[in-house]
MIRO-891943 format. One record per residue: residue number from 0; residue in three letters; x, y, z of N, C-alpha, C, O in turn. Coordinates in steps of 0.001 Angstrom, whole numbers. Each point is the difference from the previous one (the first is absolute). Layout:
<r k="NUM" r="ALA" n_x="X" n_y="Y" n_z="Z" ca_x="X" ca_y="Y" ca_z="Z" c_x="X" c_y="Y" c_z="Z" o_x="X" o_y="Y" o_z="Z"/>
...
***
This chain:
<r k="0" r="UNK" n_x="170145" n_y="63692" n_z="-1572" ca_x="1063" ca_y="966" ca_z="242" c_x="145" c_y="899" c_z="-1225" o_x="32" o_y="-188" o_z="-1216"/>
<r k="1" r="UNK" n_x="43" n_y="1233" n_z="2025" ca_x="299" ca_y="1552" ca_z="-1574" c_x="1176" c_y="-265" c_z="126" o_x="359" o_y="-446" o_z="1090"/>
<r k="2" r="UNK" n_x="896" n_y="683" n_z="-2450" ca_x="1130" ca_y="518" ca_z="157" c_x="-17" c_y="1326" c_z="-179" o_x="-1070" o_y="608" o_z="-36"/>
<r k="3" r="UNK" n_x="2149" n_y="-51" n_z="-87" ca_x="489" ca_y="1370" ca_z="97" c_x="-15" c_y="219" c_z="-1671" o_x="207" o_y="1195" o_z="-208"/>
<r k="4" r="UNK" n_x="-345" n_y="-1785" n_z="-801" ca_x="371" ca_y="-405" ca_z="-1041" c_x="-1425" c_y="474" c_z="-762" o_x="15" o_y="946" o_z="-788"/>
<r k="5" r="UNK" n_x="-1712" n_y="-1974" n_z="1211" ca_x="-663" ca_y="247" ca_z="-188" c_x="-815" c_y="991" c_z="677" o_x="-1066" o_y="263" o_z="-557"/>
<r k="6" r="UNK" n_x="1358" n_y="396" n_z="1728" ca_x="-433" ca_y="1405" ca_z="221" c_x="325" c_y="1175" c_z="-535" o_x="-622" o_y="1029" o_z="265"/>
<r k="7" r="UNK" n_x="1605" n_y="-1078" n_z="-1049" ca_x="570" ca_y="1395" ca_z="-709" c_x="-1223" c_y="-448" c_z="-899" o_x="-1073" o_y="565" o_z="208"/>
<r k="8" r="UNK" n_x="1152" n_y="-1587" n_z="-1243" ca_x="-821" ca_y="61" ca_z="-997" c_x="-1098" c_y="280" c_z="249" o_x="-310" o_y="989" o_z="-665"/>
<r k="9" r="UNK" n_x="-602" n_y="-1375" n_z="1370" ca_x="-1417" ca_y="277" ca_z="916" c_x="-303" c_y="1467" c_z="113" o_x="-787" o_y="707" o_z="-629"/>
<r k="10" r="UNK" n_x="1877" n_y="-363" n_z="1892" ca_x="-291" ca_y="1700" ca_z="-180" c_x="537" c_y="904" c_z="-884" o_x="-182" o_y="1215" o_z="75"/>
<r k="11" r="UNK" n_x="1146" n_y="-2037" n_z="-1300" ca_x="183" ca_y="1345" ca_z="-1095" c_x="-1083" c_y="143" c_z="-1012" o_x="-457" o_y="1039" o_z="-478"/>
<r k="12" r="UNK" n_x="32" n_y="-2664" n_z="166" ca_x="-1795" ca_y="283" ca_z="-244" c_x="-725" c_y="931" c_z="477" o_x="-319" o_y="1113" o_z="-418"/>
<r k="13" r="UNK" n_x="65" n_y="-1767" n_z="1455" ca_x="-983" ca_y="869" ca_z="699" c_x="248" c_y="1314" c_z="-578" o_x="-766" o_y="601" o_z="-754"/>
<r k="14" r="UNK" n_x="2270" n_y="-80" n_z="1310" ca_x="149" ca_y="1525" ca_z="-652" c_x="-272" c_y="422" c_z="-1450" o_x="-228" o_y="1210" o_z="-21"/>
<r k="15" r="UNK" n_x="190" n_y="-1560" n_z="-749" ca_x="-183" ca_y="-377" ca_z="-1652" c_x="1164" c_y="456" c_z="-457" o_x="73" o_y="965" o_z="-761"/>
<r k="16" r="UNK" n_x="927" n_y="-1618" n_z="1187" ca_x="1752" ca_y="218" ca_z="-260" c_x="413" c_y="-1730" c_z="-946" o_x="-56" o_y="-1215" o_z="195"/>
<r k="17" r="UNK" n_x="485" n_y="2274" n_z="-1313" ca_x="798" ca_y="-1036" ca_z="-656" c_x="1141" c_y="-552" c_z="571" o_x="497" o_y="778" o_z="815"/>
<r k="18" r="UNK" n_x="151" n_y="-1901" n_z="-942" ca_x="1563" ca_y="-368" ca_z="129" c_x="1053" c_y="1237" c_z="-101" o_x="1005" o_y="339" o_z="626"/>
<r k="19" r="UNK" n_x="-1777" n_y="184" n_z="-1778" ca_x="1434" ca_y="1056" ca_z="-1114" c_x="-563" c_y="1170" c_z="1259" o_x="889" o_y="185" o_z="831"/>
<r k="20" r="UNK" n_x="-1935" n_y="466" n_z="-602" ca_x="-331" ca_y="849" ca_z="710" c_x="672" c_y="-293" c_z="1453" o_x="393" o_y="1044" o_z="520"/>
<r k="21" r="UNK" n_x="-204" n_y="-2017" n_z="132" ca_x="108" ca_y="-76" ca_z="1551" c_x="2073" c_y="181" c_z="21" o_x="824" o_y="669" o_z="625"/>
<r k="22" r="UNK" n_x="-810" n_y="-1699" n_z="-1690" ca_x="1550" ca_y="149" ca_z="-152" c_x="665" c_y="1465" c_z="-338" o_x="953" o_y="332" o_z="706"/>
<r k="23" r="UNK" n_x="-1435" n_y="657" n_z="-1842" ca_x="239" ca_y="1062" ca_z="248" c_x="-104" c_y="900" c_z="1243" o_x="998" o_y="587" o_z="420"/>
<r k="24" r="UNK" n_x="-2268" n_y="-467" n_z="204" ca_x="-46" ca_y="924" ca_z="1169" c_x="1176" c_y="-711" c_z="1081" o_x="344" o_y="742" o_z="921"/>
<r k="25" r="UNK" n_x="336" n_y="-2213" n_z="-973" ca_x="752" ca_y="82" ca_z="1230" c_x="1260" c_y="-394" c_z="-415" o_x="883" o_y="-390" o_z="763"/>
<r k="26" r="UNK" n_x="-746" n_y="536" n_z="-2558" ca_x="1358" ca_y="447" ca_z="57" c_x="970" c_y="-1309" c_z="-367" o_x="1230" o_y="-45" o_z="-8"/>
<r k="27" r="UNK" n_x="-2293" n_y="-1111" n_z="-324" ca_x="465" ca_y="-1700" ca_z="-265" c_x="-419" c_y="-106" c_z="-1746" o_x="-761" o_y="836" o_z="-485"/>
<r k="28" r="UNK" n_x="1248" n_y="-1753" n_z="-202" ca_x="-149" ca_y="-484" ca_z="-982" c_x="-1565" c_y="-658" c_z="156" o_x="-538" o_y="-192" o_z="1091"/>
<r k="29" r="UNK" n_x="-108" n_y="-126" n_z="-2471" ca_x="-1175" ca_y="-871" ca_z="7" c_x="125" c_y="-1636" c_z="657" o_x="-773" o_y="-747" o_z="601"/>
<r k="30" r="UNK" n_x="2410" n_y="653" n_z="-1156" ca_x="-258" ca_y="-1625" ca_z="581" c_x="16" c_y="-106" c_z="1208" o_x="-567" o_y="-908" o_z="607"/>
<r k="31" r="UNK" n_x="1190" n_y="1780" n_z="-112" ca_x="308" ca_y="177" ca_z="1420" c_x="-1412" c_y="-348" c_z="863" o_x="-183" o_y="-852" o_z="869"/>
<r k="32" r="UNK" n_x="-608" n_y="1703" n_z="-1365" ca_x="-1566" ca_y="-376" ca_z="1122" c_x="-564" c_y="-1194" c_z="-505" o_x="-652" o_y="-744" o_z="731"/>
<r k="33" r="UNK" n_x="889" n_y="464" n_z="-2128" ca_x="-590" ca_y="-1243" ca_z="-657" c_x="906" c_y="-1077" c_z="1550" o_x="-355" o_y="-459" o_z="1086"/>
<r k="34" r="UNK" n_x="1145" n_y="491" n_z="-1601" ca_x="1313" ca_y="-1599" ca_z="1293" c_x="-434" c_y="550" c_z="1414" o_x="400" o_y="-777" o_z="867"/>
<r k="35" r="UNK" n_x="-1248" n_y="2115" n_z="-210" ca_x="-142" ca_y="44" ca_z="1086" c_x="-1560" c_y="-958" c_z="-44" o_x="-84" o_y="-976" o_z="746"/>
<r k="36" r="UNK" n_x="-1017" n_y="1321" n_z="-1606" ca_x="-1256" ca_y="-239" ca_z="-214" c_x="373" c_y="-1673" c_z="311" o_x="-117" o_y="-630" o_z="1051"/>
<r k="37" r="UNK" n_x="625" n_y="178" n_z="-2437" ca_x="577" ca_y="-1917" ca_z="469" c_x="461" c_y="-453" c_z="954" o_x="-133" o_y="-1212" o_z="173"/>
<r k="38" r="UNK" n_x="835" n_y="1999" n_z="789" ca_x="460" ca_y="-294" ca_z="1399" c_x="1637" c_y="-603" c_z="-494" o_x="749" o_y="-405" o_z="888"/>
<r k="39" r="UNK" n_x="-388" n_y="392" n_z="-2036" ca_x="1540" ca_y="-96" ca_z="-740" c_x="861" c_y="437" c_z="1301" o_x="783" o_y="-558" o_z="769"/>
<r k="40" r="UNK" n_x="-1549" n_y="2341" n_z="-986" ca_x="1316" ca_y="279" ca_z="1317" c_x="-1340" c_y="1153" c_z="823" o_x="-1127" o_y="394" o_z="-302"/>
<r k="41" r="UNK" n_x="2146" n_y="-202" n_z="1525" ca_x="-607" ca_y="1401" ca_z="1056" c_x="645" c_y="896" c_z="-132" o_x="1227" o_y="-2" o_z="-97"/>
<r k="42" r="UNK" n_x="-2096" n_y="1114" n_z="64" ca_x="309" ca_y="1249" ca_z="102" c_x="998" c_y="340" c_z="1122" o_x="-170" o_y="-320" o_z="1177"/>
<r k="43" r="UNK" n_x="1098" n_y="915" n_z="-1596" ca_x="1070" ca_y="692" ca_z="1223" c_x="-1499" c_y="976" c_z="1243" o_x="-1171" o_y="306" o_z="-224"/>
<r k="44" r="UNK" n_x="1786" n_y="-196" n_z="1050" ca_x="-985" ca_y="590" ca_z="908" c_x="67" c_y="1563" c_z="-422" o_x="-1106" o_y="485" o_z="238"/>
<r k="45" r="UNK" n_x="1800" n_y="279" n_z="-660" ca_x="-245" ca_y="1362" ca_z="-556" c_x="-897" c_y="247" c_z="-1721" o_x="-199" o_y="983" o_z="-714"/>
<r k="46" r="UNK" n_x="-128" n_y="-2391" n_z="624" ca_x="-391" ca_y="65" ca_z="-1396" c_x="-1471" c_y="-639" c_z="340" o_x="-932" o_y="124" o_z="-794"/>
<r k="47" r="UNK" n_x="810" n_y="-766" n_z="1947" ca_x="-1346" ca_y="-706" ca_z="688" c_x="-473" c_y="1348" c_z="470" o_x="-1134" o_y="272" o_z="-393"/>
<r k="48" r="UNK" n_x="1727" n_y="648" n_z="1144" ca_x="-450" ca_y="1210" ca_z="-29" c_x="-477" c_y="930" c_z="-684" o_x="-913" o_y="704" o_z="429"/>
<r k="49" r="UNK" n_x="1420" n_y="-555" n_z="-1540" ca_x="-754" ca_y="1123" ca_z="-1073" c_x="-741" c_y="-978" c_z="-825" o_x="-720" o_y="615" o_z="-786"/>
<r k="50" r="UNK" n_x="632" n_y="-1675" n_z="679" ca_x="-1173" ca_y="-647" ca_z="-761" c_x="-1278" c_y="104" c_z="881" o_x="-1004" o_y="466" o_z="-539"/>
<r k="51" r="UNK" n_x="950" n_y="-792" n_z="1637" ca_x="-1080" ca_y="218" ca_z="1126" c_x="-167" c_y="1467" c_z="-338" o_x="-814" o_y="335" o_z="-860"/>
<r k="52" r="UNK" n_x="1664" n_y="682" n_z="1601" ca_x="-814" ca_y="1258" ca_z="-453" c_x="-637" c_y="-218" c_z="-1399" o_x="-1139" o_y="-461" o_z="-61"/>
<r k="53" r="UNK" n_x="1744" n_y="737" n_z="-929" ca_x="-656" ca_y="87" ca_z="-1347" c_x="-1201" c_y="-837" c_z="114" o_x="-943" o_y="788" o_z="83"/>
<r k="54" r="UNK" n_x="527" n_y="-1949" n_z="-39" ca_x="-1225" ca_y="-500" ca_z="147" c_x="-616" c_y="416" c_z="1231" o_x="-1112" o_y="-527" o_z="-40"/>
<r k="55" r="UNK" n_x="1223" n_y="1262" n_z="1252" ca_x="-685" ca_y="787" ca_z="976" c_x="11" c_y="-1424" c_z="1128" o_x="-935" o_y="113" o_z="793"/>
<r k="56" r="UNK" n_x="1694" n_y="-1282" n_z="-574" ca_x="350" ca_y="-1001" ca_z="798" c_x="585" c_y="478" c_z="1140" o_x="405" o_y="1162" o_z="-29"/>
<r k="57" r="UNK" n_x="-264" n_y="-1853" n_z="1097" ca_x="1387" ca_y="22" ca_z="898" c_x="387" c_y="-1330" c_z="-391" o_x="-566" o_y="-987" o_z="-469"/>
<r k="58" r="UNK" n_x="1793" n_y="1324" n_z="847" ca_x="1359" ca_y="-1031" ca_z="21" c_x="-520" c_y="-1658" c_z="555" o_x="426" o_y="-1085" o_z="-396"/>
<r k="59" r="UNK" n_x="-1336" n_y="1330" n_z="1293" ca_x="-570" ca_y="-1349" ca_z="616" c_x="-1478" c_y="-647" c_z="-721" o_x="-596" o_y="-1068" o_z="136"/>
<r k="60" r="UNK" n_x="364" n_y="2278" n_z="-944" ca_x="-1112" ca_y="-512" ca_z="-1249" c_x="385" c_y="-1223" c_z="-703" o_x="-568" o_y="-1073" o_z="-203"/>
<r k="61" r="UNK" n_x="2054" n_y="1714" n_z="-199" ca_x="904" ca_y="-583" ca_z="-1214" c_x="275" c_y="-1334" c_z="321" o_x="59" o_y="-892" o_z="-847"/>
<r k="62" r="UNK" n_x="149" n_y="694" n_z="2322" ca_x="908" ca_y="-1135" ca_z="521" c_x="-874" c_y="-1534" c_z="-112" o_x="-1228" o_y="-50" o_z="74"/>
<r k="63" r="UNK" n_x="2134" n_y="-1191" n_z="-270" ca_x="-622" ca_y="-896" ca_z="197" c_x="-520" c_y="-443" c_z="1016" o_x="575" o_y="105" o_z="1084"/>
<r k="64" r="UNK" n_x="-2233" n_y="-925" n_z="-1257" ca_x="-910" ca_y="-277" ca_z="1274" c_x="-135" c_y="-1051" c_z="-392" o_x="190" o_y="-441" o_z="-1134"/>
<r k="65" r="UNK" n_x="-778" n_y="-402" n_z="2694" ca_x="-750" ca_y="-1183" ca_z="213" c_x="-1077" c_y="-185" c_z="-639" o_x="121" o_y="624" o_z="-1054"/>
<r k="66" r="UNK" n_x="-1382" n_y="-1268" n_z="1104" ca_x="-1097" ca_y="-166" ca_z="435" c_x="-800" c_y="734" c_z="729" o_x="-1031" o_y="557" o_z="-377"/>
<r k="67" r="UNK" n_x="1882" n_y="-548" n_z="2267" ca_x="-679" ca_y="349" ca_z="313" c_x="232" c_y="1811" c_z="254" o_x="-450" o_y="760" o_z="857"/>
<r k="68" r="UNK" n_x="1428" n_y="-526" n_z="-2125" ca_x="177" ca_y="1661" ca_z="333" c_x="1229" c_y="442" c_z="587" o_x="167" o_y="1196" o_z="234"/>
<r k="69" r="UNK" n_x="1008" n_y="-2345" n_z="112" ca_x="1319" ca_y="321" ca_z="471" c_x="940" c_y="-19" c_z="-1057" o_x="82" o_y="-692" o_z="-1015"/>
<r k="70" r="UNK" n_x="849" n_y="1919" n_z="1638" ca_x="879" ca_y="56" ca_z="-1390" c_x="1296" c_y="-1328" c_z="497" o_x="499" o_y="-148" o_z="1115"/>
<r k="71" r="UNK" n_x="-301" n_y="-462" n_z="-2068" ca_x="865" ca_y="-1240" ca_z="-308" c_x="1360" c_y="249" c_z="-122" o_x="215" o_y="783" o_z="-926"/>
<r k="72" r="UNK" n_x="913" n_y="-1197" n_z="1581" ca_x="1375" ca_y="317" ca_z="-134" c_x="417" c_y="-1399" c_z="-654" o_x="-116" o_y="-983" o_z="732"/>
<r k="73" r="UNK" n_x="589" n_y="790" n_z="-2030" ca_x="742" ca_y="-1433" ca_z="13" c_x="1429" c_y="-149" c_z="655" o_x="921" o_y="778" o_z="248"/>
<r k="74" r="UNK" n_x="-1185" n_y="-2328" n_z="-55" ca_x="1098" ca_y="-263" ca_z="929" c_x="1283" c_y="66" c_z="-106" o_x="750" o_y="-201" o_z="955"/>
<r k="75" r="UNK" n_x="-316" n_y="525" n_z="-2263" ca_x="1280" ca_y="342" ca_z="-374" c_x="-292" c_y="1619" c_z="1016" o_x="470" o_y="245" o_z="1112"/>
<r k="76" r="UNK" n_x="-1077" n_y="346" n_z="-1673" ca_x="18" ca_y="1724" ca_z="683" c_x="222" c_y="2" c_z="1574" o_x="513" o_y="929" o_z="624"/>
<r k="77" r="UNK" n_x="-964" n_y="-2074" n_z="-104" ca_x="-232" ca_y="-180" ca_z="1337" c_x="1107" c_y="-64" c_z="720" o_x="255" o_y="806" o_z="895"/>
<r k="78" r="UNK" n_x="678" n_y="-2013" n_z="-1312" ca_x="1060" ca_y="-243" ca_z="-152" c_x="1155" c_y="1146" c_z="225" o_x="896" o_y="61" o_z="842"/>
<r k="79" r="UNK" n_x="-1200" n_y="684" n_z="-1745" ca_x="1018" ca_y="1212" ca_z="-171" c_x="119" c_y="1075" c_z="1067" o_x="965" o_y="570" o_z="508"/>
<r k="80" r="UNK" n_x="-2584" n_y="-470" n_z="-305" ca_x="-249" ca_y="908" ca_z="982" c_x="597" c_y="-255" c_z="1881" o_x="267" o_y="796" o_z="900"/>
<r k="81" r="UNK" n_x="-268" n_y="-2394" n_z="-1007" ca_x="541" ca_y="-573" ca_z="1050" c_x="1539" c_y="320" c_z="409" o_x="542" o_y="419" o_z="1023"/>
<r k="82" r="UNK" n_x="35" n_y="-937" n_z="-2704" ca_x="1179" ca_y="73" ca_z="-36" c_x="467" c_y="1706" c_z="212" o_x="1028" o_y="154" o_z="658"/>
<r k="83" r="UNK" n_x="-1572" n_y="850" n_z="-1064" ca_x="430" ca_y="1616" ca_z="197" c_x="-522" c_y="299" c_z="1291" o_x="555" o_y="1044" o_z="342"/>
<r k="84" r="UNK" n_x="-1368" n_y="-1438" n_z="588" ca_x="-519" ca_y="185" ca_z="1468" c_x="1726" c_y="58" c_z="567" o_x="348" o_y="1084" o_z="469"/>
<r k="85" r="UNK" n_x="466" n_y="-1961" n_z="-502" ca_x="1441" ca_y="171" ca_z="881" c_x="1172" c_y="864" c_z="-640" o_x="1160" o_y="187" o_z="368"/>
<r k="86" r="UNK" n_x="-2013" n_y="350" n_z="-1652" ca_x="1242" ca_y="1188" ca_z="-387" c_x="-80" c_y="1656" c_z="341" o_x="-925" o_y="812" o_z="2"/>
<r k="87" r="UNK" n_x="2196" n_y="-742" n_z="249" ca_x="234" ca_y="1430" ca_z="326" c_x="-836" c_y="1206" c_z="-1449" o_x="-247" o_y="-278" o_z="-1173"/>
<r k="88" r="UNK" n_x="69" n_y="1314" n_z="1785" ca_x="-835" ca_y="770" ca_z="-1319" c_x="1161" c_y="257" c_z="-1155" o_x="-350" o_y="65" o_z="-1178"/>
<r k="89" r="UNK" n_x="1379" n_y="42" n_z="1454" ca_x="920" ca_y="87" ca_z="-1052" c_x="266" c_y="-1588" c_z="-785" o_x="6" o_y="-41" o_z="-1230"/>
<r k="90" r="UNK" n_x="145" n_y="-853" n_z="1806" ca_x="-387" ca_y="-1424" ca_z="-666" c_x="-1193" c_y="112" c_z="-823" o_x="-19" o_y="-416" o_z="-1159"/>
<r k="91" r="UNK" n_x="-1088" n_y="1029" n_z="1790" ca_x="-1091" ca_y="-807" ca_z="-390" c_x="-37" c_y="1218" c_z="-1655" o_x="-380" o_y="-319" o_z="-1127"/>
<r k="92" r="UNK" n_x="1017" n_y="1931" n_z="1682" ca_x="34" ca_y="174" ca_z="-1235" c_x="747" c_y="-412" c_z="-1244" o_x="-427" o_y="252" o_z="-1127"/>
<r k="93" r="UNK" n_x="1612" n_y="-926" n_z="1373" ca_x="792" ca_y="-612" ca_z="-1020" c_x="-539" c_y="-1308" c_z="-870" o_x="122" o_y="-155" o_z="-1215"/>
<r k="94" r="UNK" n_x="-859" n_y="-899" n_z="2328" ca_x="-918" ca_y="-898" ca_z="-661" c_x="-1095" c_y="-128" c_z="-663" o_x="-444" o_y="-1002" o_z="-560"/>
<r k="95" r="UNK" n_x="-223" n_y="2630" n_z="681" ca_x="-1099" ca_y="702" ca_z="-1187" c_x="922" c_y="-9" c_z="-1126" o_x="-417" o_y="-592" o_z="-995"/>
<r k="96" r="UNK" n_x="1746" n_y="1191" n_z="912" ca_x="276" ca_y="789" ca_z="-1368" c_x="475" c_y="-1645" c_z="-311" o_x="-893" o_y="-497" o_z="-687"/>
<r k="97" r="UNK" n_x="1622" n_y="-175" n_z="865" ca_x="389" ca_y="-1832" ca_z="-143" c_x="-1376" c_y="-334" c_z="-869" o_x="-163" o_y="-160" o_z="-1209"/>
<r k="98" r="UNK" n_x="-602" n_y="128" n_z="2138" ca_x="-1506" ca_y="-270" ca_z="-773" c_x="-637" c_y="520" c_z="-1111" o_x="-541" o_y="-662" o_z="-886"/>
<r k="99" r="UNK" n_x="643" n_y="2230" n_z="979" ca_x="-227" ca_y="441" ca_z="-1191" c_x="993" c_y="206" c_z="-1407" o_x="-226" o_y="775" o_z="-929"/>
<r k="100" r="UNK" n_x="1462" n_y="-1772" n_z="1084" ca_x="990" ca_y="27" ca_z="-659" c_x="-346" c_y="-1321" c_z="-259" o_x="686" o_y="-173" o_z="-1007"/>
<r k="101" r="UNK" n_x="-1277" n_y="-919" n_z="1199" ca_x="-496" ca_y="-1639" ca_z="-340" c_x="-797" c_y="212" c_z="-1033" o_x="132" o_y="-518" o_z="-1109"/>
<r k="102" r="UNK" n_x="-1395" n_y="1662" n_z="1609" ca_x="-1237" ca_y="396" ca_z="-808" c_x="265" c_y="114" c_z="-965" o_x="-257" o_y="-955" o_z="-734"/>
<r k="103" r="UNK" n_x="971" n_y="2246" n_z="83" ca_x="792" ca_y="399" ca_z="-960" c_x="1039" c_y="-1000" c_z="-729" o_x="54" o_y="-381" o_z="-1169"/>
<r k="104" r="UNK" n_x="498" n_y="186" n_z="1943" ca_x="220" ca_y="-1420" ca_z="-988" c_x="-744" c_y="-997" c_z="-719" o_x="49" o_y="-505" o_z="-1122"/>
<r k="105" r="UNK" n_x="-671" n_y="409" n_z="2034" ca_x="-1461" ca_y="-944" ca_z="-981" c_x="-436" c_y="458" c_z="-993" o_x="-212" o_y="-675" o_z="-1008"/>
<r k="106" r="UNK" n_x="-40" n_y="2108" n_z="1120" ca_x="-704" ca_y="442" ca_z="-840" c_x="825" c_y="58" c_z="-1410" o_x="-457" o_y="-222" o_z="-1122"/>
<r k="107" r="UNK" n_x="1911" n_y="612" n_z="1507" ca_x="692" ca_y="-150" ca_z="-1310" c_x="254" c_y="-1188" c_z="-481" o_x="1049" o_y="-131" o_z="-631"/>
<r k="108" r="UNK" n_x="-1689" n_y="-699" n_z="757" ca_x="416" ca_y="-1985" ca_z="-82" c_x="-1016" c_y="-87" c_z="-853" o_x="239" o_y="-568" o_z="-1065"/>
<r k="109" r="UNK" n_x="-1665" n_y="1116" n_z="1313" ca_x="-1291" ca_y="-302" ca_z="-1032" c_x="17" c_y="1165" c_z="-965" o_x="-841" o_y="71" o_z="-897"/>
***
């Protein structure tokens, strides 16, 4: 299994993009792609986006795969997705910003 973690690193190689280089063009700190590269943390999906462009990827390049080539949801994600299937779109938008208010917290904790 690829993570999402070791495909940035793979194709920013490939690109002959430094850390300091990939993090500038999308606008993140160095450690920032360093803790994406370790799989520490994931990229927000607007930041999985301009890293793919910048290395010339799509979004499903980036994503984690199987073996046999399927992209992998962990089961916590799975979970969630179950749980937002019975919310209204105004719910389901309030439990993004909830979520991205956890994130952010974390992040100010480390």
């Amino acid at each position: 299994m690829s993570t999402t973690g070791e495909k940035i690193r793979r194709y920013r190689r490939a690109a002959k993009l430094t850390q300091k280089q990939l993090a500038k063009a999308v606008g993140l700190q160095i450690m920032s792609i360093s803790d994406y590269e370790l799989d520490k943390y994931r990229p927000k999906p607007d930041k999985l986006q301009q890293i793919a462009e910048t290395l010339g990827v799509s979004v499903e390049d980036l994503a984690d795969t199987e073996e046999n080539g399927e992209i992998t949801i962990e089961p916590s994600l799975k979970e969630l997705r179950k749980a937002a299937e019975g919310l209204t779109y105004e719910q389901r938008a309030r439990f993004i910003v909830y979520l991205q208010a956890l994130q952010d917290l974390e992040k100010d904790e480390d």
